[in-house]
PQR file of N, CA, C, O and H, with PARSE charges and radii, in Angstrom:
ATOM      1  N   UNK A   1     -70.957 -21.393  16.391 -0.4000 1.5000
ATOM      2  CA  UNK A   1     -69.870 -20.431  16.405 -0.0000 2.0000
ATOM      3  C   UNK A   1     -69.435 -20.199  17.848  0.5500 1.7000
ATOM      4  O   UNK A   1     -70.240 -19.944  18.744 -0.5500 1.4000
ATOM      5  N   UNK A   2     -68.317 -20.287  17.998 -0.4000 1.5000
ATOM      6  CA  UNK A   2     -68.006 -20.056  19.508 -0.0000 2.0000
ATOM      7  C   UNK A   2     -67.697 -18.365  19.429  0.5500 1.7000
ATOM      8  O   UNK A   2     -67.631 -17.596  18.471 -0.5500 1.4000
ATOM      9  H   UNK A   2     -67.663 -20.495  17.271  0.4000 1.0000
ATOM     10  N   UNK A   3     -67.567 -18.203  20.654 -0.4000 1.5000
ATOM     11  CA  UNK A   3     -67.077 -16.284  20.905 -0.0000 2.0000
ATOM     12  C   UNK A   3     -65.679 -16.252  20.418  0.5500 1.7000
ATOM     13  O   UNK A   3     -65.341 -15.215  19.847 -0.5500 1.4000
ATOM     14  H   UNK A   3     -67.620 -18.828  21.433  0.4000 1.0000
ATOM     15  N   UNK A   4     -64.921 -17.073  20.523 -0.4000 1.5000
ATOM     16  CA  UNK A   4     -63.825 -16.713  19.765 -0.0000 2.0000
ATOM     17  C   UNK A   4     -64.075 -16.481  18.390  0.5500 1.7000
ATOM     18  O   UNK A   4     -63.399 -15.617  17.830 -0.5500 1.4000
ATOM     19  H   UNK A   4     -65.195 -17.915  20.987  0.4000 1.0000
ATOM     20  N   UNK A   5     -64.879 -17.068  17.790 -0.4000 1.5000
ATOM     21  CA  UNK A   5     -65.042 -16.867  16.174 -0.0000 2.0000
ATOM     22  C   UNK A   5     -66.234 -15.697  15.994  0.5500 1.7000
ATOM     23  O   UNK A   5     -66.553 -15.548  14.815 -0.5500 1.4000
ATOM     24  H   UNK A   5     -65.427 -17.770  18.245  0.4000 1.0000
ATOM     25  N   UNK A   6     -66.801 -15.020  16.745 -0.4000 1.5000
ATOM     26  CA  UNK A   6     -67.869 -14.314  16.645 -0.0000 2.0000
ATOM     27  C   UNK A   6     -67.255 -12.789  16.345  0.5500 1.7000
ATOM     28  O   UNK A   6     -66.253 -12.264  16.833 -0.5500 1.4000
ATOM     29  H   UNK A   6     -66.542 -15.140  17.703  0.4000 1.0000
ATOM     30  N   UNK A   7     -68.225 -12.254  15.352 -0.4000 1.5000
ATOM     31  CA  UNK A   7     -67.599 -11.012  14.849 -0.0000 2.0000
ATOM     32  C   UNK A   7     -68.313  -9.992  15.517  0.5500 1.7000
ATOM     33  O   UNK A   7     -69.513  -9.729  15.590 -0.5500 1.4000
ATOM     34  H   UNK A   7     -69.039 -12.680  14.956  0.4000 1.0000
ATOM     35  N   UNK A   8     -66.628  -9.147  16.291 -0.4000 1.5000
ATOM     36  CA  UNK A   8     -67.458  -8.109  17.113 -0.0000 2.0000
ATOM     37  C   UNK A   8     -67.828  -6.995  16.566  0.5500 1.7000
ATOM     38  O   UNK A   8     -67.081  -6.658  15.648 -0.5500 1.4000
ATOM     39  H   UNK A   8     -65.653  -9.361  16.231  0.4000 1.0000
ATOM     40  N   UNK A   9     -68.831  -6.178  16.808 -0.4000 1.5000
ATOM     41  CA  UNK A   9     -69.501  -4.947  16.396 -0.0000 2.0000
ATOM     42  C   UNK A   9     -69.004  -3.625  17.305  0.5500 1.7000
ATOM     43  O   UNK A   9     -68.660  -3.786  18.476 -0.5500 1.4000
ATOM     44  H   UNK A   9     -69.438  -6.451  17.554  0.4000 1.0000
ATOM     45  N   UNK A  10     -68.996  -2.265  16.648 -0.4000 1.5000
ATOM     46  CA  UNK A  10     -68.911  -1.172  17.161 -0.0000 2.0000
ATOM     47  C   UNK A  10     -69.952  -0.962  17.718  0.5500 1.7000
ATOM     48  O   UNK A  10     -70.818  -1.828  17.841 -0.5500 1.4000
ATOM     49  H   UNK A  10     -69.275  -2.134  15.697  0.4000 1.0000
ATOM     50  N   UNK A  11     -70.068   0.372  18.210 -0.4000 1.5000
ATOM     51  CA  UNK A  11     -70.705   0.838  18.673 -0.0000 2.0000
ATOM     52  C   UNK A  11     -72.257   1.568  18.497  0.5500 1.7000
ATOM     53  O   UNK A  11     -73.035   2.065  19.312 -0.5500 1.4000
ATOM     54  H   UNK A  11     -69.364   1.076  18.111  0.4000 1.0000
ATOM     55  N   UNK A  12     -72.288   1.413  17.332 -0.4000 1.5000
ATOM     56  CA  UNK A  12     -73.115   2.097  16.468 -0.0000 2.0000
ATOM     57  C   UNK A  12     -74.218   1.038  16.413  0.5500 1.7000
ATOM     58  O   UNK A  12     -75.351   1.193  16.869 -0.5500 1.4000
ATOM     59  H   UNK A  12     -71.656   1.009  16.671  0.4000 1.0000
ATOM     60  N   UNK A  13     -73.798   0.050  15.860 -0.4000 1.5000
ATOM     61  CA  UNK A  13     -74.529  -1.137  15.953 -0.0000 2.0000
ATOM     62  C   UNK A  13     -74.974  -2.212  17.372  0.5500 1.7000
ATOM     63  O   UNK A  13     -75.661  -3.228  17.265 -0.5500 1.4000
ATOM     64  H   UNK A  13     -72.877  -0.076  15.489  0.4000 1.0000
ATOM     65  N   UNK A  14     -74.434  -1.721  18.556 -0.4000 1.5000
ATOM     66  CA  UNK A  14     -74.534  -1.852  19.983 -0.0000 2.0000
ATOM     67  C   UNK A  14     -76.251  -1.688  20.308  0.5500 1.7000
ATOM     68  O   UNK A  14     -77.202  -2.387  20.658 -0.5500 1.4000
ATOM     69  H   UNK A  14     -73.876  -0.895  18.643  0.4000 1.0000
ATOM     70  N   UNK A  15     -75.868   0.049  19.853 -0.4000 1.5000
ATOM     71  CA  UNK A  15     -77.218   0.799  20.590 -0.0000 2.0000
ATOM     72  C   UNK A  15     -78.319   0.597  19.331  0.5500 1.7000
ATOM     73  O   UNK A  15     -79.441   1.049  19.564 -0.5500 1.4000
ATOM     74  H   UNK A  15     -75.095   0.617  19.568  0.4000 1.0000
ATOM     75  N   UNK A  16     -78.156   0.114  18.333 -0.4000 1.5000
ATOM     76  CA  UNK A  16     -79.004  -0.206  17.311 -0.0000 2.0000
ATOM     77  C   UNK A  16     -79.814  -1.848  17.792  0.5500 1.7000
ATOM     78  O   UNK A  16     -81.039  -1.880  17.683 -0.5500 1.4000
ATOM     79  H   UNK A  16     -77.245  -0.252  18.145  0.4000 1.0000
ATOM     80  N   UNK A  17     -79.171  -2.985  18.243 -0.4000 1.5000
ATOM     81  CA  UNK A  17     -79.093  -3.721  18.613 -0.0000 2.0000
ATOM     82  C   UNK A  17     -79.745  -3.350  20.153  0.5500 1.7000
ATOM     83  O   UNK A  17     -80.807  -3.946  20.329 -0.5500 1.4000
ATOM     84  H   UNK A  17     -78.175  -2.959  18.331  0.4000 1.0000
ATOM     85  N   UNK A  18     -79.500  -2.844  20.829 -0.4000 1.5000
ATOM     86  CA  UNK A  18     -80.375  -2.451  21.866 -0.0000 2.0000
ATOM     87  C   UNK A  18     -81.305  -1.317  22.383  0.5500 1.7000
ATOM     88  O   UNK A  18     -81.642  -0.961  23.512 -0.5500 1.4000
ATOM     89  H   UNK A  18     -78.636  -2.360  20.686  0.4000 1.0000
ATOM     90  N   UNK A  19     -81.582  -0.899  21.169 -0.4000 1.5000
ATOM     91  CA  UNK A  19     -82.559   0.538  20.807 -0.0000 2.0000
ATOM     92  C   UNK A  19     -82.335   1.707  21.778  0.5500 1.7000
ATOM     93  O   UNK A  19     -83.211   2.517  22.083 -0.5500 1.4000
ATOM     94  H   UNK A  19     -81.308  -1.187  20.252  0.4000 1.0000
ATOM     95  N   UNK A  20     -81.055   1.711  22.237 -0.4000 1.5000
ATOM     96  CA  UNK A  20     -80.853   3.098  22.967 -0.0000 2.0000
ATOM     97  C   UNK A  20     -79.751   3.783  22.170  0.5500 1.7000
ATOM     98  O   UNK A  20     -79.057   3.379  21.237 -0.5500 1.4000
ATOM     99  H   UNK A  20     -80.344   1.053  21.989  0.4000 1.0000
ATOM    100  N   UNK A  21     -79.801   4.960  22.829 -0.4000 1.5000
ATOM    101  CA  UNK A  21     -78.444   5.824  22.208 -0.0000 2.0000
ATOM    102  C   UNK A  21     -77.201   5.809  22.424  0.5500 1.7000
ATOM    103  O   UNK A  21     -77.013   4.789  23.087 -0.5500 1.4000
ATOM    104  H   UNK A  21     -80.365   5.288  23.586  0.4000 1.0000
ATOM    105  N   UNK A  22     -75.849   6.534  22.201 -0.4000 1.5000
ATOM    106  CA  UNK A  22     -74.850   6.558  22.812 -0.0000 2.0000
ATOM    107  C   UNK A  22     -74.856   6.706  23.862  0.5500 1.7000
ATOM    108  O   UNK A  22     -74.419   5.742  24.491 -0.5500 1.4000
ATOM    109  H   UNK A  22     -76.001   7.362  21.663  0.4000 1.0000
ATOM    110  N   UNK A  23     -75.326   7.937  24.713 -0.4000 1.5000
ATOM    111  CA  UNK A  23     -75.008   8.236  25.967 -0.0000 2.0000
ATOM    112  C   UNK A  23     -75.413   7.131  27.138  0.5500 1.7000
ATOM    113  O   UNK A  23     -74.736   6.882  28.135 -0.5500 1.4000
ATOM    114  H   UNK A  23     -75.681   8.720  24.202  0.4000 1.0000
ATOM    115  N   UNK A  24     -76.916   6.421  26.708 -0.4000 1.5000
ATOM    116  CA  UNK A  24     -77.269   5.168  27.369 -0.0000 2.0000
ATOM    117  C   UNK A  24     -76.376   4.360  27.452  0.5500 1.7000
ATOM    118  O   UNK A  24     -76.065   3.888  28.545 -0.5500 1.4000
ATOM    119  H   UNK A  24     -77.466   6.624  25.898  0.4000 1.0000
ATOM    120  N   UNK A  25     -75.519   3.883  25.870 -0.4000 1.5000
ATOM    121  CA  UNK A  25     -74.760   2.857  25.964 -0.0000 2.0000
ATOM    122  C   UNK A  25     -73.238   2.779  26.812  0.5500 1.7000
ATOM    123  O   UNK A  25     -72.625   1.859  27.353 -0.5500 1.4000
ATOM    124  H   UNK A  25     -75.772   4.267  24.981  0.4000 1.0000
ATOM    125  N   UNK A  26     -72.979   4.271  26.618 -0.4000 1.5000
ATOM    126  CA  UNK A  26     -71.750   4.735  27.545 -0.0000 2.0000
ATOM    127  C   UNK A  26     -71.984   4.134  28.765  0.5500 1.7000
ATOM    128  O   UNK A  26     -71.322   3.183  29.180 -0.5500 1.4000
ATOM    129  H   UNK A  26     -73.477   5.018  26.178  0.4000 1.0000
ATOM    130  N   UNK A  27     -73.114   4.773  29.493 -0.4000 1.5000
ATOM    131  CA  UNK A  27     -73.733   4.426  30.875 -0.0000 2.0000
ATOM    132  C   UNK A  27     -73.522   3.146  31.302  0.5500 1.7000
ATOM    133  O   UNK A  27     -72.714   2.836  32.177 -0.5500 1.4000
ATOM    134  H   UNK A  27     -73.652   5.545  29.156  0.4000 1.0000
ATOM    135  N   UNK A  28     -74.309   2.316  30.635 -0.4000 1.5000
ATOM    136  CA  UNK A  28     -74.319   0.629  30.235 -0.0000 2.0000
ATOM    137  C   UNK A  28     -72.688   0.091  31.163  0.5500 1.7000
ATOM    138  O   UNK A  28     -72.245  -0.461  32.171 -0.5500 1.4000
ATOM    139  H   UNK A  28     -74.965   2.568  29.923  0.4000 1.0000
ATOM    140  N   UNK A  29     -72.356   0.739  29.938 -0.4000 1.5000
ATOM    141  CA  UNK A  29     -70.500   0.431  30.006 -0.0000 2.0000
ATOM    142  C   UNK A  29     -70.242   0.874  31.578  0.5500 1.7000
ATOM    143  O   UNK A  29     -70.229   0.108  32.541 -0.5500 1.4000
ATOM    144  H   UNK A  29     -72.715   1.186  29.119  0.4000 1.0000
ATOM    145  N   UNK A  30     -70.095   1.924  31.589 -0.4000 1.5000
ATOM    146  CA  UNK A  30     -69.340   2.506  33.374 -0.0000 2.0000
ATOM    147  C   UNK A  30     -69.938   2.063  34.067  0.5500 1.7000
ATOM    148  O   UNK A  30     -69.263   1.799  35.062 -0.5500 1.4000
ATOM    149  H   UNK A  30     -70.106   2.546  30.807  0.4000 1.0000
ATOM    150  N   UNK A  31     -71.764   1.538  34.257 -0.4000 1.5000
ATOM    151  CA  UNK A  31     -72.217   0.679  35.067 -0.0000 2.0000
ATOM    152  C   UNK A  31     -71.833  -0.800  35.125  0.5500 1.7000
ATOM    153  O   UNK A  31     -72.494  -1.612  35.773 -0.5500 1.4000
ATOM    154  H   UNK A  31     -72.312   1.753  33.449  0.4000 1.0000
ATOM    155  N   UNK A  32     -70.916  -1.071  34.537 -0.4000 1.5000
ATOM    156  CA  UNK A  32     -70.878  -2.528  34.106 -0.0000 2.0000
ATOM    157  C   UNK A  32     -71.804  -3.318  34.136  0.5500 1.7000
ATOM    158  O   UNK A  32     -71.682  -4.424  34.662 -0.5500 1.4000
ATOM    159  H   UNK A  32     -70.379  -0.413  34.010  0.4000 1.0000
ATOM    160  N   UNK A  33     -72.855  -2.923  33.605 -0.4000 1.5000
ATOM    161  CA  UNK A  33     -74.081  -3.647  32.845 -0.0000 2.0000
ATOM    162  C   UNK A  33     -74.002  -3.946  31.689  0.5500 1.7000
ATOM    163  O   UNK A  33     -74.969  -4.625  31.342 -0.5500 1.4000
ATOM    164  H   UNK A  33     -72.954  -2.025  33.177  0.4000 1.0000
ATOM    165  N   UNK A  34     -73.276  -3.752  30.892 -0.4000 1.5000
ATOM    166  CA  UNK A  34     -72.670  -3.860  29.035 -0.0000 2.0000
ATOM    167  C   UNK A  34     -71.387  -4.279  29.224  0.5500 1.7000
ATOM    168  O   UNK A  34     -70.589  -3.883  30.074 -0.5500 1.4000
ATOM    169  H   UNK A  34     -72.491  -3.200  31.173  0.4000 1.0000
ATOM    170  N   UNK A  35     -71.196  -5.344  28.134 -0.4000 1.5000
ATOM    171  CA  UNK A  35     -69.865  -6.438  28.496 -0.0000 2.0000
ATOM    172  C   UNK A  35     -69.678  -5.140  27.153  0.5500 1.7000
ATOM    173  O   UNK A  35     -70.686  -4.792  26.539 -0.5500 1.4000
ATOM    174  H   UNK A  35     -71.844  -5.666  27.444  0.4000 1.0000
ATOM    175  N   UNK A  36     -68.502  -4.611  26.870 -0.4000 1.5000
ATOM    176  CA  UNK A  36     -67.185  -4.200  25.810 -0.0000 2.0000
ATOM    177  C   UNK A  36     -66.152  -4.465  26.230  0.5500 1.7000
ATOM    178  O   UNK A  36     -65.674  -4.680  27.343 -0.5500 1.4000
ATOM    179  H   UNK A  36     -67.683  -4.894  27.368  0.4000 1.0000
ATOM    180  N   UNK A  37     -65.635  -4.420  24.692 -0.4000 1.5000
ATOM    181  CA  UNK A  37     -63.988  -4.925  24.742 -0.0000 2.0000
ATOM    182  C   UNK A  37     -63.421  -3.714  24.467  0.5500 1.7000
ATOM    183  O   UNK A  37     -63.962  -2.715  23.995 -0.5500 1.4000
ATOM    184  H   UNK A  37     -66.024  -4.245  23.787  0.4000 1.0000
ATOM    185  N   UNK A  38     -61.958  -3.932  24.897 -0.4000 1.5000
ATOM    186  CA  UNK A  38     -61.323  -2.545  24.120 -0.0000 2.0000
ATOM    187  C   UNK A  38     -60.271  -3.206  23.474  0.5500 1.7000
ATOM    188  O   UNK A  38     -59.460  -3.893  24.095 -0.5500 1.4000
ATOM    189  H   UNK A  38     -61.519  -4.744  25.281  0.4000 1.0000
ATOM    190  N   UNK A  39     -60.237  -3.031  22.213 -0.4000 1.5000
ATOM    191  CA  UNK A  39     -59.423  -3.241  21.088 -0.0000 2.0000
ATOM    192  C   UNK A  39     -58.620  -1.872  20.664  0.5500 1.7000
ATOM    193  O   UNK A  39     -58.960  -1.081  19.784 -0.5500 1.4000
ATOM    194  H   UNK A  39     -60.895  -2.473  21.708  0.4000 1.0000
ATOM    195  N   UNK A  40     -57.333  -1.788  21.614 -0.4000 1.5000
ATOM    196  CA  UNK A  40     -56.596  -0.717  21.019 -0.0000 2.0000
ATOM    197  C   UNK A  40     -57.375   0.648  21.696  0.5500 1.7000
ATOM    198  O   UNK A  40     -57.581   0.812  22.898 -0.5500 1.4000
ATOM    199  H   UNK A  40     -57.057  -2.431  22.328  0.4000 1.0000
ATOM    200  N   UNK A  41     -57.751   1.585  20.583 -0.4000 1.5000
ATOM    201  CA  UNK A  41     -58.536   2.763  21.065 -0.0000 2.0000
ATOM    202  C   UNK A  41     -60.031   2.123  20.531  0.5500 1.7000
ATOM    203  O   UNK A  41     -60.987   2.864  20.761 -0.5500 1.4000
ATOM    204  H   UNK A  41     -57.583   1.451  19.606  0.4000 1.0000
ATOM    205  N   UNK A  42     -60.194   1.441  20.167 -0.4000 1.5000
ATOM    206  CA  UNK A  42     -61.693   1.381  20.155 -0.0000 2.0000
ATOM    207  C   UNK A  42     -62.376   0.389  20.896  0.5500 1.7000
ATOM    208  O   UNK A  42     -61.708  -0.490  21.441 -0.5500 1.4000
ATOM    209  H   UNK A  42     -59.418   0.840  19.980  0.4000 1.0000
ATOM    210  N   UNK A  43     -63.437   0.397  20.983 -0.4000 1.5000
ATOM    211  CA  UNK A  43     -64.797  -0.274  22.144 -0.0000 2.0000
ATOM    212  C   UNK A  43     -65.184  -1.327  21.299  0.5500 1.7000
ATOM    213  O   UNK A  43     -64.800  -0.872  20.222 -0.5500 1.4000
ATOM    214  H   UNK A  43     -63.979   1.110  20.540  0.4000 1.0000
ATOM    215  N   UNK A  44     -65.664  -2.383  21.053 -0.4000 1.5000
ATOM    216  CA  UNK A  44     -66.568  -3.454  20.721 -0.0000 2.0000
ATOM    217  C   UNK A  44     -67.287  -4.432  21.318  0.5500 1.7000
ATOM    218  O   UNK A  44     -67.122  -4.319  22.533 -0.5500 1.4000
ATOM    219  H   UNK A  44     -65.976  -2.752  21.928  0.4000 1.0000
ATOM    220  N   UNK A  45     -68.098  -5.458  21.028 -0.4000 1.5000
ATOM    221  CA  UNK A  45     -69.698  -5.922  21.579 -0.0000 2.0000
ATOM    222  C   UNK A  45     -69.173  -6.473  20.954  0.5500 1.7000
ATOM    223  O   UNK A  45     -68.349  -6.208  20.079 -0.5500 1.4000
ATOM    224  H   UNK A  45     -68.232  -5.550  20.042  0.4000 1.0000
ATOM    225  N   UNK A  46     -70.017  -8.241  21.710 -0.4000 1.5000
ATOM    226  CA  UNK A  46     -69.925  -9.419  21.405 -0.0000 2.0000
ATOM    227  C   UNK A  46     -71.929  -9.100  21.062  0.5500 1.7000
ATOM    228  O   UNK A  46     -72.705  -8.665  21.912 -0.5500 1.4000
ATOM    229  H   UNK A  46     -70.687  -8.456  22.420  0.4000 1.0000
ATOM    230  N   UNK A  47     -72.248  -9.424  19.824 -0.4000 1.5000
ATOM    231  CA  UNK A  47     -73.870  -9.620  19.750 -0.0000 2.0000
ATOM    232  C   UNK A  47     -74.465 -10.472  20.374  0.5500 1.7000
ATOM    233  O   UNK A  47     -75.621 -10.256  20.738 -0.5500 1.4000
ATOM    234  H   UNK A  47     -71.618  -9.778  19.133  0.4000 1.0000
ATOM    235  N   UNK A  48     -73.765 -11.765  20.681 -0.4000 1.5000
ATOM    236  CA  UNK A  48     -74.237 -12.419  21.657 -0.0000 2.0000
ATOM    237  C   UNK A  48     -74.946 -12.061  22.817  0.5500 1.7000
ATOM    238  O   UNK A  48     -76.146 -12.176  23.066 -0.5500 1.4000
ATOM    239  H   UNK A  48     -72.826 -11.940  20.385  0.4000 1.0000
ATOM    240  N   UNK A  49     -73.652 -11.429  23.755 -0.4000 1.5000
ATOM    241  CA  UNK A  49     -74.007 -10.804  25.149 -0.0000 2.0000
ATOM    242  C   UNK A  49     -74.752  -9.726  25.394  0.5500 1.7000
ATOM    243  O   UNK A  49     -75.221  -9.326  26.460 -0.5500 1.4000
ATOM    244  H   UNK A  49     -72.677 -11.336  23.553  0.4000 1.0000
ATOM    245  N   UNK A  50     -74.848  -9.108  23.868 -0.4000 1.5000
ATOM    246  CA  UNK A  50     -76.190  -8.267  23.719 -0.0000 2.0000
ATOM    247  C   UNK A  50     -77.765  -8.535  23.586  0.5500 1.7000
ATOM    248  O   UNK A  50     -78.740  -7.794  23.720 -0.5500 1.4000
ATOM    249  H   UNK A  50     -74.467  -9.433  23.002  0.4000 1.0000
ATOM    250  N   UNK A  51     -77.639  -9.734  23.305 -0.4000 1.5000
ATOM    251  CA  UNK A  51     -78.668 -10.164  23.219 -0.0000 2.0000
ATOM    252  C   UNK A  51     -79.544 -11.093  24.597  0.5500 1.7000
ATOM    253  O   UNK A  51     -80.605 -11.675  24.371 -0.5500 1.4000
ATOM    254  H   UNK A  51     -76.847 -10.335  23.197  0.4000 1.0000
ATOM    255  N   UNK A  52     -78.935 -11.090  25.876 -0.4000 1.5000
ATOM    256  CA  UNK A  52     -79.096 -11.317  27.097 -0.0000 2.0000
ATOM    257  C   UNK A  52     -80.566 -10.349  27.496  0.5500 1.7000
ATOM    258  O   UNK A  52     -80.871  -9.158  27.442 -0.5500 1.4000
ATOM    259  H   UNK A  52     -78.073 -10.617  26.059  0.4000 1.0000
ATOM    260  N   UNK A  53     -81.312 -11.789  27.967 -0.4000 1.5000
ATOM    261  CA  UNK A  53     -82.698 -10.709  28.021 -0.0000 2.0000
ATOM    262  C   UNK A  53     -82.453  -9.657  29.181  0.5500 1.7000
ATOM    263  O   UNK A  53     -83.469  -8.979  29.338 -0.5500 1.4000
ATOM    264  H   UNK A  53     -81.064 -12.757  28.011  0.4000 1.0000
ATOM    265  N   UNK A  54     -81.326  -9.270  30.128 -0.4000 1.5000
ATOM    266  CA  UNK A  54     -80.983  -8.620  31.254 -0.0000 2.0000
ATOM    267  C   UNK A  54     -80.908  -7.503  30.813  0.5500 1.7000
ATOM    268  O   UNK A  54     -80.953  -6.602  31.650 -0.5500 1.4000
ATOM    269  H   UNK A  54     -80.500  -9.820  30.000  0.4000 1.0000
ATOM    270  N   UNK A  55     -80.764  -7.111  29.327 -0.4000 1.5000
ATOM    271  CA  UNK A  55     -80.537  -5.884  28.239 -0.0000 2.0000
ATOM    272  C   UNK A  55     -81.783  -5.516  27.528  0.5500 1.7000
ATOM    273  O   UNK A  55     -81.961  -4.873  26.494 -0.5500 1.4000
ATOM    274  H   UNK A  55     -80.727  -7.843  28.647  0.4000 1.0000
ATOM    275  N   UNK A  56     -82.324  -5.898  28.074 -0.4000 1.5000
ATOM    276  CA  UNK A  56     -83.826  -5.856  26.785 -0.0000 2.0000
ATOM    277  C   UNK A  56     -84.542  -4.294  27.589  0.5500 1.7000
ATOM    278  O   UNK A  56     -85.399  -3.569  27.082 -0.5500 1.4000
ATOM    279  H   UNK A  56     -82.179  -6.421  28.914  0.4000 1.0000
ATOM    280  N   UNK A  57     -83.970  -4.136  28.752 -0.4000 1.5000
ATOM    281  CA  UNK A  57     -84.771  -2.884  29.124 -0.0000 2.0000
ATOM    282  C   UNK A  57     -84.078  -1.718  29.900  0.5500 1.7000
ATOM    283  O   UNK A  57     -84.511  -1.030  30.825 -0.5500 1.4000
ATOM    284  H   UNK A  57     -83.274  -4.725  29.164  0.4000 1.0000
ATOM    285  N   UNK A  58     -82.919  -1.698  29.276 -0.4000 1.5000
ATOM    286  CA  UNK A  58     -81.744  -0.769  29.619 -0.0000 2.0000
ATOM    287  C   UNK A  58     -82.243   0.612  29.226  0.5500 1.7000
ATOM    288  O   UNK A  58     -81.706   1.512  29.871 -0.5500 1.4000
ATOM    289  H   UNK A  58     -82.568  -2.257  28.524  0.4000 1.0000
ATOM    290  N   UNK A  59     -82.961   0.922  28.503 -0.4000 1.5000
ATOM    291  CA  UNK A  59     -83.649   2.269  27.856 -0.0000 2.0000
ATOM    292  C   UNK A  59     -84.563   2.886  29.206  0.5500 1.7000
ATOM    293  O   UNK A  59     -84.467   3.793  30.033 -0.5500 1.4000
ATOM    294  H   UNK A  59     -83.397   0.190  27.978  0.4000 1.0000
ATOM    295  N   UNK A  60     -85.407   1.885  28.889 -0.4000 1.5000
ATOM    296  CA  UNK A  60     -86.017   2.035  30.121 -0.0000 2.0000
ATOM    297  C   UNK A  60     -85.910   2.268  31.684  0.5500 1.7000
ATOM    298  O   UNK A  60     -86.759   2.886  32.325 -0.5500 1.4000
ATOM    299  H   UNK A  60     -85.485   1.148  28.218  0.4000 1.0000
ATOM    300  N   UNK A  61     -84.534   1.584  32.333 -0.4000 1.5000
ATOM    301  CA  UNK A  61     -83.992   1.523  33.526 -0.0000 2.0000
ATOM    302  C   UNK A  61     -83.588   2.799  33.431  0.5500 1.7000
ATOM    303  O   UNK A  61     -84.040   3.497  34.338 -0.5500 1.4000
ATOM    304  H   UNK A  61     -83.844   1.082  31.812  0.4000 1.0000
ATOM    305  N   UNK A  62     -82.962   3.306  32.731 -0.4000 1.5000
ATOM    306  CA  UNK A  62     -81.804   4.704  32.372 -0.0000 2.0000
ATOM    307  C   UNK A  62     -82.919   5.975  32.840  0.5500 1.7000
ATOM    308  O   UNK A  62     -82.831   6.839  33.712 -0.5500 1.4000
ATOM    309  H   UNK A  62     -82.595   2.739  31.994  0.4000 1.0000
ATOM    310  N   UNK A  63     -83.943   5.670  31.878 -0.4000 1.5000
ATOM    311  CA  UNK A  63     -85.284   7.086  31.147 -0.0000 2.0000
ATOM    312  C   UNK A  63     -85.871   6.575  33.064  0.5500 1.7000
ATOM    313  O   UNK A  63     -86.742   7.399  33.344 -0.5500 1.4000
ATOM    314  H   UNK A  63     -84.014   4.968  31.169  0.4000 1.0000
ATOM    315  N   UNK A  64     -85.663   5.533  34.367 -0.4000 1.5000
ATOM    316  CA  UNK A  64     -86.522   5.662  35.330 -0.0000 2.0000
ATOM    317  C   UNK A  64     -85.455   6.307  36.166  0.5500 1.7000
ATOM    318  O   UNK A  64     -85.620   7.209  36.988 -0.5500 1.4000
ATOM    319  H   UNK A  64     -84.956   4.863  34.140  0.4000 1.0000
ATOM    320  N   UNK A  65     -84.579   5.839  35.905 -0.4000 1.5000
ATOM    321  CA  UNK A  65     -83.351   6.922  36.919 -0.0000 2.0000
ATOM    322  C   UNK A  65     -83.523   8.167  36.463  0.5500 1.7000
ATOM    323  O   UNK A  65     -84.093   8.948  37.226 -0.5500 1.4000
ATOM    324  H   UNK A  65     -84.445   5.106  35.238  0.4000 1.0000
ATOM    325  N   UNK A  66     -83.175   8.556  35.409 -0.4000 1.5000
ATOM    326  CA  UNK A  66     -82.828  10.043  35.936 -0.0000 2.0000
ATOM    327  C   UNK A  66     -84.269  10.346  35.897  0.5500 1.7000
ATOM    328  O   UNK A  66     -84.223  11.572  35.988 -0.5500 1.4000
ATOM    329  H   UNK A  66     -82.712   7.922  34.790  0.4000 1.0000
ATOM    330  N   UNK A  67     -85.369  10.078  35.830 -0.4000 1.5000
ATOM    331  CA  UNK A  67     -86.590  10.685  36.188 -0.0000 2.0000
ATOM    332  C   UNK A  67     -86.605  10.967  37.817  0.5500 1.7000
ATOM    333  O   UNK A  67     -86.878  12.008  38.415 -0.5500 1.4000
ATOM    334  H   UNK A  67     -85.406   9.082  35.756  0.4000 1.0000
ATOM    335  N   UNK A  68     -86.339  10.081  38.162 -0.4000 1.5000
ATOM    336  CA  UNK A  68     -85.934   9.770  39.967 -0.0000 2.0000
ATOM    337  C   UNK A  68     -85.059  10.956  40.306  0.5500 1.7000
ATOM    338  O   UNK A  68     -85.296  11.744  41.222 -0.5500 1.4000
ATOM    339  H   UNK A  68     -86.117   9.236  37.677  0.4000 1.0000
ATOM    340  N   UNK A  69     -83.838  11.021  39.332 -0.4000 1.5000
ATOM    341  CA  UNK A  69     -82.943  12.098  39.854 -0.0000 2.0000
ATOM    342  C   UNK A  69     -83.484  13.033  39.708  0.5500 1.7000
ATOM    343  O   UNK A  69     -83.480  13.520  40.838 -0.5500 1.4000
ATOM    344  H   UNK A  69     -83.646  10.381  38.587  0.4000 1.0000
ATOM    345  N   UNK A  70     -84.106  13.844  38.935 -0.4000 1.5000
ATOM    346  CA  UNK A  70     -84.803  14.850  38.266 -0.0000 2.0000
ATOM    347  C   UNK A  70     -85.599  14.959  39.305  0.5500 1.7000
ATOM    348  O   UNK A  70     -85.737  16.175  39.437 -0.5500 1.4000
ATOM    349  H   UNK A  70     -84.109  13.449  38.017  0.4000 1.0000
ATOM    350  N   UNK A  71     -86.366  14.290  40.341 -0.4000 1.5000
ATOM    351  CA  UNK A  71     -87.658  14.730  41.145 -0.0000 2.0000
ATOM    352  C   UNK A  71     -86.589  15.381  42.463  0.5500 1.7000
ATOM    353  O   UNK A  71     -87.087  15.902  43.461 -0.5500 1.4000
ATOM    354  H   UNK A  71     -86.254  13.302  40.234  0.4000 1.0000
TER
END
């Protein structure tokens, strides 16, 4: 299947797909660490580019920052 033929997912299924929450996945996004598209008014994910092991510990990076900020 190429990315042109690949069916993109919301958002819901993003942070399901990468076991964090919205607000993580927002983050993701404004860090430009999370590839989304914007289709109109809404956001979508290629599952592919979610699946980049560079994403596998975005929960984690997030939960060590603001611990950092927090001190």
């Amino acid at each position: 299947m190429t990315q042109t033929e690949e069916n993109l997912i919301d958002p819901a299924a993003a942070c399901q797909m990468l076991s964090i929450d919205q607000h993580s996945l927002l983050r993701g996004i404004n860090d430009g660490i999370v590839p989304a598209y914007r289709i109109g008014d809404a956001v979508r994910f290629r599952p592919s580019e979610l699946r980049h092991p560079a994403l596998s510990g975005l929960a984690e990076y997030y939960r060590k920052i603001d611990k950092e900020f927090a001190a």
